[in-house]
C-alpha positions in Angstrom: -112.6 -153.2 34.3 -112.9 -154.4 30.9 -109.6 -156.2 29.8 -109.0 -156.4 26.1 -107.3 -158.2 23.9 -107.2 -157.1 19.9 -107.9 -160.5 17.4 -105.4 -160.6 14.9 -104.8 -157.0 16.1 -107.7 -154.6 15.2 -108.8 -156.6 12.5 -112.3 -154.9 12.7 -110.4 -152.5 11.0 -107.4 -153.7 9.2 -106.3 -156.9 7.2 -106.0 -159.1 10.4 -102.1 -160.1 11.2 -100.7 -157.1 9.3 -98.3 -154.6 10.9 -101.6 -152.0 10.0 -103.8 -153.8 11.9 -101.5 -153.7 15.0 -100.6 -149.9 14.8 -104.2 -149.4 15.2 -103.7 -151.7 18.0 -100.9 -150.4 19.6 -102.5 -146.7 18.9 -105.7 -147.5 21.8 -104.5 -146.9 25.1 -107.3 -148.8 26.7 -106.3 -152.3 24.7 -104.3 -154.6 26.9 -102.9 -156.8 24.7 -102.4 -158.2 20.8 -103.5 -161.5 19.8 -101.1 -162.9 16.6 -100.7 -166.2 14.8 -97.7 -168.0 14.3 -97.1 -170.5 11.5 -93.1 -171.0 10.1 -92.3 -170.2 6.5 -90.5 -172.7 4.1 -87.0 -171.6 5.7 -88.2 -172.1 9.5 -88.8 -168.4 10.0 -91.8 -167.8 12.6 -94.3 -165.4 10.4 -97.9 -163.7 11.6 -100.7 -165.4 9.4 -103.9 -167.3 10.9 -104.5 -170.0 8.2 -102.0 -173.1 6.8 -102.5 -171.5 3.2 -102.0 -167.8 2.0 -105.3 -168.7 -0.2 -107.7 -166.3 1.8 -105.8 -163.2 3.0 -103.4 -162.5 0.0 -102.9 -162.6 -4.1 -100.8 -165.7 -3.6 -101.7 -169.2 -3.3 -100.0 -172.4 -1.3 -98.8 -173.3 1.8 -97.2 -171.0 3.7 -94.9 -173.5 4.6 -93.9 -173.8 0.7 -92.3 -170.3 1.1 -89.9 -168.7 2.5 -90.2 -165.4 4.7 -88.9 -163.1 1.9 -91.1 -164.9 -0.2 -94.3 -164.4 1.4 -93.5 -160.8 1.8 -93.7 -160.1 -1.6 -97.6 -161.2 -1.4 -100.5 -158.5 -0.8 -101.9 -159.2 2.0 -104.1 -156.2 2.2 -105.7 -155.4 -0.7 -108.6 -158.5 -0.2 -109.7 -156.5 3.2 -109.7 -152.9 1.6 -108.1 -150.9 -1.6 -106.4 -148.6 0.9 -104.4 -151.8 2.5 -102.7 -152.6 -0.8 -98.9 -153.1 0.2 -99.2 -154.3 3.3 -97.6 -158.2 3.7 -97.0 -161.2 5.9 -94.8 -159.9 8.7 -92.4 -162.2 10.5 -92.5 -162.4 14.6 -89.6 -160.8 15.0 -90.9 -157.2 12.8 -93.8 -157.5 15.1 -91.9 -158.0 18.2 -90.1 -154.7 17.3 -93.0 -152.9 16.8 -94.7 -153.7 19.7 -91.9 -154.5 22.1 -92.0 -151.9 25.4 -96.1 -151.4 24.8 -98.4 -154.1 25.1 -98.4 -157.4 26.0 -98.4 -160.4 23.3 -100.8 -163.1 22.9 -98.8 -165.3 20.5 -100.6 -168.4 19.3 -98.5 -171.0 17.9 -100.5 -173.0 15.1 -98.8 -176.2 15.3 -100.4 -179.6 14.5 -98.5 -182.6 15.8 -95.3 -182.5 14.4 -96.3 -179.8 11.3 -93.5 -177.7 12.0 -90.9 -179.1 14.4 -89.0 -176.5 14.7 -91.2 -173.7 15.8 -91.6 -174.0 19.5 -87.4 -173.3 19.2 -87.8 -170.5 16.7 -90.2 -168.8 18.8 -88.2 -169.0 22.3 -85.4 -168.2 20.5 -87.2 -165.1 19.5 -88.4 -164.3 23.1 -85.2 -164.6 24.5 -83.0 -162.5 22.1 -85.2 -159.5 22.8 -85.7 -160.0 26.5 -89.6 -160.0 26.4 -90.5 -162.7 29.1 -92.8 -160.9 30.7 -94.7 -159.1 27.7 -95.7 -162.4 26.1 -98.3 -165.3 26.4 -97.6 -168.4 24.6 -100.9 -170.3 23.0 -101.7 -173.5 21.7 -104.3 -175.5 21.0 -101.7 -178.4 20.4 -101.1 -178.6 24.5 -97.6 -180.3 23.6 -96.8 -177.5 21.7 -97.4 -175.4 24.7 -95.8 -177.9 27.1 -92.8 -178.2 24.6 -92.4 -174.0 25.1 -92.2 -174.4 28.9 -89.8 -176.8 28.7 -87.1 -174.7 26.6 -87.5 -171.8 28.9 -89.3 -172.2 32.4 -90.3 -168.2 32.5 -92.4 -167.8 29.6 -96.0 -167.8 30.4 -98.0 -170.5 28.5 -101.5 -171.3 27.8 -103.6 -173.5 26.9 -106.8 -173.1 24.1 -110.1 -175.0 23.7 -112.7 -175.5 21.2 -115.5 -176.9 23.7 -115.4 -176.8 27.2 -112.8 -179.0 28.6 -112.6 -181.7 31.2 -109.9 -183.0 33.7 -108.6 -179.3 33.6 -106.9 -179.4 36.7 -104.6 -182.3 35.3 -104.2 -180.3 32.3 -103.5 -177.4 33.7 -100.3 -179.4 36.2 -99.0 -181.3 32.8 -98.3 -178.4 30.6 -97.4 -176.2 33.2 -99.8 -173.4 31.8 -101.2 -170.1 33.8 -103.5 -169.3 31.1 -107.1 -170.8 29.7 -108.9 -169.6 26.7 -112.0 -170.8 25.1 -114.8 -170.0 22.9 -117.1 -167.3 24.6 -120.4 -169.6 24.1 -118.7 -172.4 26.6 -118.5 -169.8 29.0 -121.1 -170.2 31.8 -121.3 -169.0 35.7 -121.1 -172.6 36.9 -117.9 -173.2 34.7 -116.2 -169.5 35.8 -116.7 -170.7 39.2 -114.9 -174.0 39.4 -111.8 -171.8 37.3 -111.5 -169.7 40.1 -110.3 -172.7 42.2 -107.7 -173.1 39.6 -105.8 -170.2 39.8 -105.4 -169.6 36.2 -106.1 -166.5 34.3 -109.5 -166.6 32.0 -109.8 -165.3 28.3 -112.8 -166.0 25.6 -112.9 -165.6 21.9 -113.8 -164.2 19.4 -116.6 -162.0 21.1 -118.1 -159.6 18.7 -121.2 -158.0 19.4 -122.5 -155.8 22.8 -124.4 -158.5 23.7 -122.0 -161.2 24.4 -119.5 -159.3 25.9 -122.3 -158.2 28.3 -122.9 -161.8 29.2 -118.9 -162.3 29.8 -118.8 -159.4 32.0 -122.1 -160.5 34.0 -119.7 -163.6 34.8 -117.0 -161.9 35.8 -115.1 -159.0 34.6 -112.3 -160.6 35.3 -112.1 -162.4 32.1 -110.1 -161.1 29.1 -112.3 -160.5 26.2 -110.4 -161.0 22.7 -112.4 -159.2 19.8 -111.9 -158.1 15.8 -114.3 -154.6 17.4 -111.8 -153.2 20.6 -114.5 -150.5 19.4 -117.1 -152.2 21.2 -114.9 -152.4 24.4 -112.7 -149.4 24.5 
């Protein structure tokens, strides 16, 4: 079975990280879960973007961190993808939380960068805790402290850890952040490397897998893995 996980929502066909790209989302039965961004605004509010700046998916320009939430919700964030998205904005965790809360599962990746934003690992739990959702959420980081810091301020969230290449001395990784989870880019996966993660015990995702062909490969390995894709389409 074929377990996917929507990039940036369905951002195949909505502006990615907008409420419109995660009603499609939420909308396919056969999606598992929702894979967001997290960055906080200028008044330490956790909000769903992917990049540092607003520059590439809205009419404004900055830092996302040189705004506050109400702020960036005044930006279009839609319009660049398609006319028909005009209107829709940054959305804060919490409005997604709401809308997805009770359906699918969360794939929340924290964009920190050392000490970028130290507050957002608090924000975030904080967040997680006030609307119960423990086991409908996945913590990410590519900044393992970031990850490690989560499992520290709240032992029952499920973290993860995220790779560019393919990493060594996993297994001490693995026991230092305390993380269940392992993704990486689909093009380090190989047979040899699925094999020594089954040891592990860990649960296996890939990204950004985009065409019939890859996902093909990935499922060759092991259809174990969860697939995250901008195309459920090619999935579902």
């Amino acid at each position: 079975m074929i377990t996917c996980i929507a990039h940036r929502g369905w951002s195949g066909k909505a502006p990615e990280n907008t409420m419109a790209a995660f009603e499609l989302a939420l909308n396919e039965p056969k999606i598992y879960s929702i894979e967001l961004d997290i960055h906080l605004a200028k008044d330490n509010v956790p909000v769903v973007i992917h990049d540092y700046t607003i520059d590439r998916t809205t009419d404004g320009k900055g830092f996302v961190s040189d705004y506050t939430a109400e702020e960036l919700a005044a930006f279009d964030a839609g319009q660049w993808f398609s006319p028909e998205f005009k209107g829709q904005n940054i959305p804060t965790l919490e409005e997604v939380i709401e809308l997805v809360k009770g359906k699918k599962k969360l794939l929340i990746e924290l964009k920190q960068m050392g000490a970028r934003y130290p507050k957002m690992e608090e924000k975030v739990v904080e967040l997680i805790q006030k609307h119960e959702l423990h086991d409908e959420v996945v913590i990410m980081s590519f900044d393992h402290e970031s990850a490690k810091k989560v499992k520290e301020l709240d032992g029952n969230i499920e973290i993860g850890i995220t790779f560019i290449g393919r990493p060594t001395m996993l297994e001490e990784q693995l026991a230092y952040t305390g993380a269940t989870h392992l993704s990486l880019h689909h093009g380090y996966m190989t047979e040899e490397f699925m094999e020594q993660l089954r040891q592990l015990n860990v649960e296996v995702g890939v990204w950004t897998v985009d065409d019939a062909e890859s996902i093909d490969r990935i499922q060759n390995i092991d259809p174990t893995i969860f697939i995250t894709t901008n195309h459920p389409v090619l999935l579902v």
